[in-house]
C-alpha atoms as one frame of an Amber mdcrd trajectory, in Angstrom:
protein
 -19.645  13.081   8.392 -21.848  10.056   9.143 -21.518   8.230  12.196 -21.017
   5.574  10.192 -19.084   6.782   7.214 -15.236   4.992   7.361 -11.850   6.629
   6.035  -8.985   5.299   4.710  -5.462   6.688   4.455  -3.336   5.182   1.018
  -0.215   6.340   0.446   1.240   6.549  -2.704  -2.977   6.829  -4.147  -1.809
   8.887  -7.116  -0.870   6.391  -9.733  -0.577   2.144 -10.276  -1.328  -0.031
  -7.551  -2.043   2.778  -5.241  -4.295   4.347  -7.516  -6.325   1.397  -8.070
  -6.703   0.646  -4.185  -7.986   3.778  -3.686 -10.842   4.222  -6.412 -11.966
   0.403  -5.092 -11.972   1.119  -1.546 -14.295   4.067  -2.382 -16.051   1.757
  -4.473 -16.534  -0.034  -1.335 -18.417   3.300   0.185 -15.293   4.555   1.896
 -13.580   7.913   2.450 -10.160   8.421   0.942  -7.234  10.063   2.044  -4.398
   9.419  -0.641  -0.881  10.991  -0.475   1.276  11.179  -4.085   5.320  12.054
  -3.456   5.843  14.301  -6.431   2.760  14.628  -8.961  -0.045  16.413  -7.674
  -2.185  16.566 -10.430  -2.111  12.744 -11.369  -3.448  12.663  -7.175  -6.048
  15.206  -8.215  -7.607  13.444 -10.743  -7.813  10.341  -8.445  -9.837  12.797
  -5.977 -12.088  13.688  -8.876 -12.213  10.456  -9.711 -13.620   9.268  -6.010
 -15.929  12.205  -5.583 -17.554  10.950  -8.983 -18.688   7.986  -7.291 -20.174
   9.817  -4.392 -17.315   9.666  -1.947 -14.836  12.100   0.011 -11.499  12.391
  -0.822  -8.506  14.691  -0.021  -5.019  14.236  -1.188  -1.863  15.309   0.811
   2.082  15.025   0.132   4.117  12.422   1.683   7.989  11.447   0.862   8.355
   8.275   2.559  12.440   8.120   1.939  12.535  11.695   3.747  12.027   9.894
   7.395  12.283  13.495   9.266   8.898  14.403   7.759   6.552  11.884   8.907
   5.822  13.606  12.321   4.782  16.936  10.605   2.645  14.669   8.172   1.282
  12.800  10.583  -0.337  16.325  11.975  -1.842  17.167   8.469  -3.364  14.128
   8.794  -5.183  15.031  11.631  -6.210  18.338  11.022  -7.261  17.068   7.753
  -9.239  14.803   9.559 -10.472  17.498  11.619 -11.621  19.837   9.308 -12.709
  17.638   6.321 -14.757  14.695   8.676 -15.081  16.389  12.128 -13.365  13.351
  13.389  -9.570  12.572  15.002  -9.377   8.936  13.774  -9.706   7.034  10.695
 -10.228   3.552  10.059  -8.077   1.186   7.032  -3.957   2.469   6.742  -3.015
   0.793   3.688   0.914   0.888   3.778   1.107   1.332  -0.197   4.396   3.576
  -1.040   7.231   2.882  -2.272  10.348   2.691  -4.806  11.401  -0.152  -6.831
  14.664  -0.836  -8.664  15.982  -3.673 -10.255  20.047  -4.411  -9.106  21.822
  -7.079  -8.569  23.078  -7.880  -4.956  26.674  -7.611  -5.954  26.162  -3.701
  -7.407  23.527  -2.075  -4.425  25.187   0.606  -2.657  25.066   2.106   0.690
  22.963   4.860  -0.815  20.735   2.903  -2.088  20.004   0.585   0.441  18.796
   3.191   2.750  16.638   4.662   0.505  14.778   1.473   0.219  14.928   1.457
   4.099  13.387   4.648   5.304  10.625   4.130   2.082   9.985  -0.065   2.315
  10.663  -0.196   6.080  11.758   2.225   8.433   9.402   5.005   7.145   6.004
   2.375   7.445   7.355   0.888  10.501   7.254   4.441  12.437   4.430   6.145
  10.231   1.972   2.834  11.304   3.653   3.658  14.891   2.696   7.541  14.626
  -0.614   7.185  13.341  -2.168   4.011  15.601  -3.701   6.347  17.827  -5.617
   7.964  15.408  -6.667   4.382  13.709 -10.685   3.308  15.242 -11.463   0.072
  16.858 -11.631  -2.112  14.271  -9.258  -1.021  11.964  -7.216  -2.336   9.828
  -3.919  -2.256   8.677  -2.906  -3.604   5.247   0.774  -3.984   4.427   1.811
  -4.533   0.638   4.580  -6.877   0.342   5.454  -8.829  -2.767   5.725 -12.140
  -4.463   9.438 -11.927  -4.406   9.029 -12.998  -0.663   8.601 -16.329  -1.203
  10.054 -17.010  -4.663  13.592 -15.276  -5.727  13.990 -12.746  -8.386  17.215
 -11.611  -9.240  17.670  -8.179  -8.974  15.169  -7.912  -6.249  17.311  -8.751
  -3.222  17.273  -5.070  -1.512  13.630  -4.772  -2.378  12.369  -8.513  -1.164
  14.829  -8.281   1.974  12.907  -5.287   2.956   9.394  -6.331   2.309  10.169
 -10.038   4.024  10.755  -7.426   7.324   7.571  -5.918   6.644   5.524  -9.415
   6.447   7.433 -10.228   9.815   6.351  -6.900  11.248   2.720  -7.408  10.372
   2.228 -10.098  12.178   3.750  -8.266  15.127   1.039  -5.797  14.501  -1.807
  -8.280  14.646  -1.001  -9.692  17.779   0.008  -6.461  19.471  -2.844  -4.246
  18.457  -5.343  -7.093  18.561  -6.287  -5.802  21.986  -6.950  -2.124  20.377
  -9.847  -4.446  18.149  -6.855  -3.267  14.761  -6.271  -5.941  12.697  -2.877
  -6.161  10.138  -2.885  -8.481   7.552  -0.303  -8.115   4.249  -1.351  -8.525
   0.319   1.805  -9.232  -1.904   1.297  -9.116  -5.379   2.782 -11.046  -7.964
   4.226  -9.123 -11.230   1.491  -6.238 -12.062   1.527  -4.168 -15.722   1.859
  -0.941 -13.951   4.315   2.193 -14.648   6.272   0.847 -10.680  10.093   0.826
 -11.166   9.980   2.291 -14.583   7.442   0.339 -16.129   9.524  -2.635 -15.725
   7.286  -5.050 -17.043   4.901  -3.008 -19.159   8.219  -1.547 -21.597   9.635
  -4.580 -21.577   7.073  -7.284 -23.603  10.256  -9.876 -23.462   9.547  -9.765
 -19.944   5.954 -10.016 -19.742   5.683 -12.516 -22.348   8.349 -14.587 -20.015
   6.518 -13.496 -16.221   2.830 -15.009 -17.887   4.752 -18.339 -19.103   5.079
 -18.650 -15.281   1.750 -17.938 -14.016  -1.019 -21.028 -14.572  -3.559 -18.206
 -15.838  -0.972 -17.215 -18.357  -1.232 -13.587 -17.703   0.652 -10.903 -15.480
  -1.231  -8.885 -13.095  -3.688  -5.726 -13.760  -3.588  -3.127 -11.127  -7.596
  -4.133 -10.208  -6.080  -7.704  -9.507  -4.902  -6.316  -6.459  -6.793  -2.890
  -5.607 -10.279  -5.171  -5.427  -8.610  -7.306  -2.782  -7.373  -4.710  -0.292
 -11.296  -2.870  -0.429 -12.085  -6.381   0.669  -9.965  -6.238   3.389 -11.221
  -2.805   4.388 -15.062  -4.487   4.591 -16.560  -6.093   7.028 -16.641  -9.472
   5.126 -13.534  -9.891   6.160 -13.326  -8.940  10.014 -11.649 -12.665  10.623
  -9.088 -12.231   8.027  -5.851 -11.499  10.799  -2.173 -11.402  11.023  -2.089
 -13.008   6.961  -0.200 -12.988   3.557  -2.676 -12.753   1.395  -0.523 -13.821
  -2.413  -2.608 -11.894  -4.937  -0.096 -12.937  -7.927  -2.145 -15.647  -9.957
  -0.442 -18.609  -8.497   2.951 -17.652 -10.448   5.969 -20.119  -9.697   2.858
 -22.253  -7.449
């Protein structure tokens, strides 16, 4: 490895949004760890995908709802860094994982509300914790949130509840880790075509047709809406972008 070659961890790389973030941040000349939850070979191709354009990329398993497992991932991730890079730190974390289901607040269970716990906030608020040592001096650390933050969505209360505490908790990471030279800022998409939550939006044209009738641009999102935006938060171009929701949605409901 270069002395000046930079890594980034995504989780949830293998497919959608995650997918997309990762090909463009390699796009961007960067390293790629991704992790995928269940299908390997979708993650593989991603890998091939990234080493076609030049880059390194390795692909590990990570289930974010199983919270007892993050310390022994954690130690793949540096021995991967290890042996793949020579190194013990990487540079961008980009928060990505997660689950998505679309219930009303009268009809979410117990069950259910601490799956979306561990995988939309406990598990990313003690993976970040776990893996800040290993993050470089200027690092970042990009949190996905979600347009459902600041307009409502019914269905989405467990899901937006949990992703308003991780836009809260980012900026807690800016100013706490500002003195480590990491910076956290948060992108929060609006409503993407992507297979998320069961292809929501893509099986559903009845839905799409109504989710562009609210966006000015008269469109939903494309997963490289968003992926081109977080590689520009892993570049240098934007060093003074800190502590920020960044709405990547199209203006919808502006």
């Amino acid at each position: 490895m270069s002395a000046t070659t930079k890594i980034a961890l995504v989780t949830g790389g293998s497919r959608g949004l995650g997918k997309d973030m990762a090909i463009s941040i390699a796009r961007k000349g960067i390293d790629v760890i991704l992790t995928y939850r269940s299908n390997q070979a979708e993650a593989e191709e991603v890998v091939k995908a990234i080493e076609g354009m030049g880059q390194q990329a390795v692909v590990l398993q990570l289930d974010m709802s199983d919270f007892n497992s993050l310390d022994a991932f954690v130690q793949q991730v540096s021995a991967t860094l290890q042996s793949v890079w020579s190194t013990g730190s990487f540079d961008f974390l980009v928060n990505n994982a997660g689950m998505g289901a679309t219930v009303p607040f009268e009809k979410v269970t117990e069950e259910l509300f601490t799956d979306f716990l561990n995988v939309h906030y406990k598990g990313i608020y003690f993976l970040t914790q776990k893996l800040v040592p290993n993050i470089n001096p200027g690092g970042r650390i990009i949190n996905i949130s979600s347009g459902t933050t600041r307009f409502a969505n019914p269905g989405y209360s467990l899901y937006a509840s949990m992703k308003g505490a991780i836009e809260t908790f980012t900026k807690y990471l800016a100013k706490e880790l500002g003195a480590k030279g990491i910076g956290a800022n948060v992108v929060a998409p609006g409503p993407v075509e992507t297979d998320f939550n069961n292809a929501a939006i893509r099986s559903n044209p009845q839905m799409k047709g109504f989710l562009s009738s609210l966006s000015p641009l008269g469109r939903v999102g494309a997963a490289d809406d968003i992926g081109s935006v977080v590689a520009f938060l892993c570049t240098d171009d934007a060093r003074w972008i800190n502590g920020q929701r960044i709405e990547v949605s199209g203006g919808i409901n502006v």
